[in-house]
C-alpha positions, 0 to 999 in steps of 0.5 A, spaced: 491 677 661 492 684 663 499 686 662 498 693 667 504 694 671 500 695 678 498 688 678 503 684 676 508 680 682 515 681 681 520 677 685 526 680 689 531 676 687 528 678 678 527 685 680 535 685 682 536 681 677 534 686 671 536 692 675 544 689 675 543 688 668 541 695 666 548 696 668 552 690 666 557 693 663 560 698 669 564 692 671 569 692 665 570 700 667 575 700 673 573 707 674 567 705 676 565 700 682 560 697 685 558 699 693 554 694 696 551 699 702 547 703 697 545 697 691 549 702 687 553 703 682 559 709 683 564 713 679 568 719 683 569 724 677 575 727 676 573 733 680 572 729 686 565 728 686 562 722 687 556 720 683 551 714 684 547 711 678 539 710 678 536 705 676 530 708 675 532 714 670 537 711 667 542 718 668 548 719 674 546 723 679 551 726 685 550 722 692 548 726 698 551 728 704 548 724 708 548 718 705 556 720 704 557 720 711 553 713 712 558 710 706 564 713 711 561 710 717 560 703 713 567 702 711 570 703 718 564 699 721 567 692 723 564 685 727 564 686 734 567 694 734 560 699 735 565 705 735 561 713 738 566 717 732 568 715 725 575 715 723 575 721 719 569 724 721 566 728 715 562 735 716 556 736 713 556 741 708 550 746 705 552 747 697 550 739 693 551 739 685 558 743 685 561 739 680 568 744 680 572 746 687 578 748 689 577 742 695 577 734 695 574 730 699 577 726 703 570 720 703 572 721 695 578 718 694 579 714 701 573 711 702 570 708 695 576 704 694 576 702 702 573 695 701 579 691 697 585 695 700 583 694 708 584 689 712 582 688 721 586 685 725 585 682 732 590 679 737 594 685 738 598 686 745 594 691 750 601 696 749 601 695 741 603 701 737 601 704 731 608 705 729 610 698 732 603 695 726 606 700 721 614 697 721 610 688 721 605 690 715 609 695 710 613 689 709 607 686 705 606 694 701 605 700 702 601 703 706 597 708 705 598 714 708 592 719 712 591 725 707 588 729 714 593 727 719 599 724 715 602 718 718 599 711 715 592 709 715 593 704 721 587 705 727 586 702 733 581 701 736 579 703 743 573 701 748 569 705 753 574 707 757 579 709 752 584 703 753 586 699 747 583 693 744 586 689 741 583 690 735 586 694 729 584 696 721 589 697 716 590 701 710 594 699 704 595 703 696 594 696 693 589 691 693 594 686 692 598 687 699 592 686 703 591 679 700 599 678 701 599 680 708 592 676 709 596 670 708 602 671 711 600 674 717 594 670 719 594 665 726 601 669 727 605 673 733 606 679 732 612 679 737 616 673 737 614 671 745 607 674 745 602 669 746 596 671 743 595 670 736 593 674 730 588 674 727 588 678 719 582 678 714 579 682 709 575 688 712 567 686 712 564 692 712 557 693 714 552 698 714 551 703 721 545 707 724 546 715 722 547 720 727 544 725 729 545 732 726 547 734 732 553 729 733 555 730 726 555 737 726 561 737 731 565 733 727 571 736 723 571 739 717 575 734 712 576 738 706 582 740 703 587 742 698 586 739 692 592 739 690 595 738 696 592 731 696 595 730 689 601 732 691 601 726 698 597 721 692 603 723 687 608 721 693 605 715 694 606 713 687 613 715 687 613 710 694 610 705 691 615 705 685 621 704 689 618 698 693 617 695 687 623 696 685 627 694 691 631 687 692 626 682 691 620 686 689 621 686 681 614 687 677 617 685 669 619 678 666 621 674 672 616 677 678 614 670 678 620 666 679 623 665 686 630 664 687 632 659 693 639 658 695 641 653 702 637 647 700 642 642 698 650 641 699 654 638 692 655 633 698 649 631 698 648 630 691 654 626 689 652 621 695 644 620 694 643 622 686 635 621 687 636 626 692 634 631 686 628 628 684 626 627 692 628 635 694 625 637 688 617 634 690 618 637 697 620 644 695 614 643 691 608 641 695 610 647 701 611 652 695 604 649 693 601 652 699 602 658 698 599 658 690 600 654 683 607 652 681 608 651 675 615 650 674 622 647 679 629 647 677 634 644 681 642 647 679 646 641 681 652 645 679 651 651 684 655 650 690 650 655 693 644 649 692 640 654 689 633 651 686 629 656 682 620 656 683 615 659 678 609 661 680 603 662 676 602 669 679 606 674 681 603 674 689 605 667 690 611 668 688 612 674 693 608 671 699 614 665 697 620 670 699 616 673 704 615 666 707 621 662 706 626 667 707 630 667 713 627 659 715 632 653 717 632 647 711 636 641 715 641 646 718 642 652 713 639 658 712 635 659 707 636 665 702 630 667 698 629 672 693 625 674 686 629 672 679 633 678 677 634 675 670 641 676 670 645 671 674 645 664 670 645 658 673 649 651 672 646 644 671 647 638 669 645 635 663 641 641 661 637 640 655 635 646 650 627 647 652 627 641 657 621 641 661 621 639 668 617 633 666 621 631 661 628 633 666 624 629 671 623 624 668 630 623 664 632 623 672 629 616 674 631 613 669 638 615 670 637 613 677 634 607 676 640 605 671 643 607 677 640 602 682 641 596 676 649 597 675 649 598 683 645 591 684 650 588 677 655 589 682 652 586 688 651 580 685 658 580 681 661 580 688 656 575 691 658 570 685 666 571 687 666 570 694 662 564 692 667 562 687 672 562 692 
């Protein structure tokens, strides 16, 4: 059988299949990322140069300018929204292959990570501000701020005639607060009487058709110090540290554990003694809508009814907070926050590494005992008023 290459049949599927794994261990580098618009794989030097990897020859090579502004276009191309300028235009520049400058790119550092760290909402009030989206979703990260025009990176999109639609993107510094908001924020209102009903989901971006040299000539220049978008980054960082490091926000040991408070009365307890083990299921399966609970502590000691909750993950246990925080539990309001690791709480027959099965079941079997002395009792009573 001839072996030529120019008779030989390749599959798509195959030929993308041995083209992945020539690079098949870019993933494990997180510097390097995979952009779905060009097939391609990217790495953003330290220079600010974006570099695109050839399959073919087997080397890096510096992307064009053309096809930076497609990829610019791409990550603010939504379904529905045909937009005539893209968001931060990029003008077009005459030198390539200039690994060293005294200017950045804006495209380098806002747009090769701009698929995991946006998101599109719609439903939005005609009159919607940005200011007004910016004080609703700062509360789930923070923001990522315009290196150009400063301000957060929020942007509202608008039709022929200039009006609003309704529609927004969104850009935040981390990756994990676009799925927290995501979550929280979905099918919600963004004003407590407004009627429409927001919709938040992650940014699906898609490829657009170039302009014209003529259209993409009157664009901008998008070029500037480069240090001074190291020193906004570096602001950003220090923002960043201080969100995490707020109230309800810790990042160490205990991220994963929630505190509630207001769930319960000692009243309460004392009255109904099953009323733990049934509390403690209710709170788990409402907490489990928001991620994997491994773990729910019942203080019955604490006059403030505090019930601690870990998570599998630190993202559920923040999406907790957020959710119940502020919400009525059979008349009072409940407190939620992240553990801080210092406050100790009391319970009732705490044992030395007792796991909650093992409270659990220590539980009902008192509560069963319980039940069998209360029935003993009702029989004594009954045999006494027969004696008599």
């Amino acid at each position: 059988m001839s072996t030529d290459k120019a008779t030989i049949n390749i599959d798509p599927g195959q030929e993308n299949e041995k083209k992945t794994s020539l690079s098949s261990d870019f993933h494990l580098d997180a510097n390097m990322h995979y952009i779905e618009a060009i097939g391609k794989w990217t790495y953003t030097s330290e220079d600010g140069v974006t570099l695109q990897f050839d399959e073919d020859q087997q080397q890096w090579t510096q992307i064009e300018e053309d096809l930076l502004l497609k990829l610019q276009q791409s990550a603010y191309s939504v379904p529905g929204v045909n937009e005539s300028e893209p968001a931060v235009p990029l003008k077009r520049g005459k030198r390539k292959n200039v690994y060293t400058s005294d200017n950045v790119n804006i495209f380098n550092i806002n747009y090769i990570h701009s698929f995991i760290i946006q998101f599109y909402v719609t439903g939005l009030p005609p009159d919607v501000a940005v200011e007004e989206l910016a004080e609703v979703f700062s509360k789930y990260g923070v923001l990522m701020e315009d290196l150009i025009a400063g301000g957060p990176k929020i942007k509202l999109y608008k039709d022929d005639k200039d009006r609003l639609k309704g529609d927004a993107l969104v850009t935040y510094l981390k990756e994990e607060s676009v799925a927290l908001a995501c979550q929280l924020l979905d099918e919600t209102q963004l004003r407590p009487d407004e009627v429409s009903i927001m919709r938040v989901q992650k940014a699906q971006f898609k490829e657009k058709e170039p302009k014209s040299d003529a259209n993409q000539n009157d664009n901008p220049n998008t070029k500037v110090d480069k240090k001074k978008v190291h020193k906004k980054l570096q602001q950003l960082e220090k923002k960043l540290d201080w969100y995490e490091s707020e109230p309800g926000k810790k990042v160490e040991r205990y991220s994963k554990i929630v505190i509630l408070k207001n769930m319960f009365t000692l009243d309460e307890l004392e009255n109904d003694i099953s009323l733990i083990l049934d509390l403690k299921e209710d709170i788990r399966n409402e907490c489990e809508k928001l991620g994997e609970v491994t773990n729910v502590i019942l203080y019955d000691k604490e006059s403030d009814g505090v019930v601690s909750v870990k998570f599998k993950d630190q993202l559920s246990a923040e999406a907790c907070v957020v959710k119940m925080n502020g919400r009525f539990f059979a008349g009072r309001r409940i407190e939620a926050e992240i553990f801080d690791g210092k406050q100790k709480y009391q319970k009732t027959g705490a044992k030395s590494g007792e796991t909650e099965e093992e409270e659990s079941a220590r539980l009902e079997k008192y509560a069963k005992w319980l039940e069998q002395e209360g029935a003993m009792k009702i029989k004594e009573n009954q045999s006494s008023k027969s004696e008599d």
